[in-house]
C-alpha positions in Angstrom: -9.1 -148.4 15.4 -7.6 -146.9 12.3 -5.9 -143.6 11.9 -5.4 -142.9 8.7 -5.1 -139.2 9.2 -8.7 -139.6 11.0 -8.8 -136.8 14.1 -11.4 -138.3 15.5 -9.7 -141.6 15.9 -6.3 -139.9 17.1 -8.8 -138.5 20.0 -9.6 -141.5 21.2 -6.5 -142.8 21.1 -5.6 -139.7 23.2 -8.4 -140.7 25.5 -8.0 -144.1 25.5 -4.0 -144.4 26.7 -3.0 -140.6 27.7 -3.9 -141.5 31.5 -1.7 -144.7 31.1 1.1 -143.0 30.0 0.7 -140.0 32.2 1.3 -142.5 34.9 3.8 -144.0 33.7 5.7 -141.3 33.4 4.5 -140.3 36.6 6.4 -143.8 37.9 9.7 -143.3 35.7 10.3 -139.2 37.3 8.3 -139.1 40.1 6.7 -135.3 39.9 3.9 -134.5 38.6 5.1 -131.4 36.4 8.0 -133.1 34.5 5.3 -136.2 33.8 3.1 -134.1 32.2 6.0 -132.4 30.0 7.2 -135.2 29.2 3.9 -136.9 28.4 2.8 -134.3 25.7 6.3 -134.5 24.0 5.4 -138.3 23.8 2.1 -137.6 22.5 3.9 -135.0 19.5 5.9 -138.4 18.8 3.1 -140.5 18.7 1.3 -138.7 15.9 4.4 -137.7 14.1 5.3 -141.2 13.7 1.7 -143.1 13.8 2.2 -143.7 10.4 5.1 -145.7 10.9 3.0 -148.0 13.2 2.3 -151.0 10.7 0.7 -153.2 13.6 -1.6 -151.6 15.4 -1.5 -154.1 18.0 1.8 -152.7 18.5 0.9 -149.5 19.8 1.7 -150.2 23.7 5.1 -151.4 23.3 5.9 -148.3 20.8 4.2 -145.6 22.6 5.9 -147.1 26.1 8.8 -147.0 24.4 8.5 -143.4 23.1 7.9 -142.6 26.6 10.6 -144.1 27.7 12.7 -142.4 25.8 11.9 -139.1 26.5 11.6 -139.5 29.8 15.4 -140.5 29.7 16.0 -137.1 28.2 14.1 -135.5 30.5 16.2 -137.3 33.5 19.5 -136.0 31.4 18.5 -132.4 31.5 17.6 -132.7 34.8 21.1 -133.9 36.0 22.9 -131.8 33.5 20.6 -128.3 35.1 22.3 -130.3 38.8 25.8 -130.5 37.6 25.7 -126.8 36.1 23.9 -125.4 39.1 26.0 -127.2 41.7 23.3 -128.9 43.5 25.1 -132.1 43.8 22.7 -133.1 46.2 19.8 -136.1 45.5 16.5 -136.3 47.2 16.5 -139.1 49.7 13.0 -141.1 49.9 11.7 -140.5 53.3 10.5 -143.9 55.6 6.8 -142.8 56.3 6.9 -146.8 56.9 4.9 -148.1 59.8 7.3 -149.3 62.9 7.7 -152.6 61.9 9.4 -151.0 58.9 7.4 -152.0 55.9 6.7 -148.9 53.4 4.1 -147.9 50.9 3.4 -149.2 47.4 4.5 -146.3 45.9 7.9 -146.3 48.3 8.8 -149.6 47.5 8.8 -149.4 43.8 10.3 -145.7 43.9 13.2 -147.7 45.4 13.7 -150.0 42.5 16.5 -149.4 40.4 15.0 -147.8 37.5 14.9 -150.5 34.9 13.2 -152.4 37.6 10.9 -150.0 38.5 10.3 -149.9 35.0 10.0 -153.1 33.7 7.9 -153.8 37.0 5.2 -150.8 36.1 4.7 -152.2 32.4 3.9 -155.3 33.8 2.1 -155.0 37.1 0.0 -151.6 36.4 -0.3 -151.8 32.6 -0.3 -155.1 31.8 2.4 -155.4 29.1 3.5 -158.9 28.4 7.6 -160.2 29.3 8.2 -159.4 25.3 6.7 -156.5 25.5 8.1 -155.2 28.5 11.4 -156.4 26.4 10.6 -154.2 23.4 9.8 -150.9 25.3 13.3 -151.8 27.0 15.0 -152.7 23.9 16.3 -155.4 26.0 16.4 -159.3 25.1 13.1 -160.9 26.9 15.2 -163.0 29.3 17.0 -159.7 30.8 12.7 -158.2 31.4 12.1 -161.3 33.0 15.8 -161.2 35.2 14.4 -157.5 36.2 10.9 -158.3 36.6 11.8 -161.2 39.2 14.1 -159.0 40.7 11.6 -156.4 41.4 9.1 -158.7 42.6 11.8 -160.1 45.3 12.4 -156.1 46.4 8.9 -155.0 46.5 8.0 -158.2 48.7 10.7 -158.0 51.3 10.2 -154.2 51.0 6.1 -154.6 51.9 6.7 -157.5 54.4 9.3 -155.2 56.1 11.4 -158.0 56.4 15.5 -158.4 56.0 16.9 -160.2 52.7 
């Protein structure tokens, strides 16, 4: 696919990744109103900078990356609105587990740390490769792999319900 100032194939570039980064950013803030901010700032980005893109085959890691990145600055602003509004308090994430304490998918990974979570989205739900997953982090590969093994090991015991 070539852009080249082509609208037609920024549209289905659009149509092509906008649901994958919608969820991502979905994953990295958890509502559904910020991801959706955040994901059309990405998408301004994205076709500011396309024509910096020399490899097209490059597009995931950059546009995760872009994502990333905002997202960040969205989590900022939201801490910064906290601090200046006084709500020092932080939303817990309730155990809808079954009794035998194992939780949902979408619990376990919202418990990652967030480079984990991270790291363990790119690679589980979109596919991104360990030096990918490296570039959107701006990490070295071996520290992706360190958090992608990591989250693996939490999600498990986390969905088994069992103790470390």
């Amino acid at each position: 696919m070539v852009w080249g100032g082509d609208r037609s194939a920024m549209d289905e570039l659009a149509r092509r990744w906008h649901p994958r980064l919608l969820r991502s950013a979905r994953r990295m803030l958890g509502e559904d109103e910020p991801a959706h901010a955040v994901t059309q700032e990405c998408w301004v980005a994205i076709i500011r900078g396309i024509h910096r893109l020399s490899n097209p085959e490059r597009f995931a890691p950059w546009a995760f990356t872009i994502l990333r990145r905002k997202c960040a600055d969205a989590i900022r602003s939201q801490q910064a609105r906290r601090l200046h509004d006084g709500d020092g308090e932080h939303a817990e994430i309730a155990d809808h587990g079954d009794p035998g304490g194992s939780v949902s998918i979408l619990q376990a990974f919202a418990a990652l740390a967030p480079e984990q979570r991270l790291a363990a989205h790119l690679y589980f739900v979109e596919g991104l490769t360990l030096a990918e997953i490296a570039d959107v982090q701006d990490i070295p590969t071996g520290t992706a792999k360190s958090r992608l093994f990591h989250a693996r090991r939490k999600l498990k015991v986390a969905l088994s319900g069992e103790e470390k």
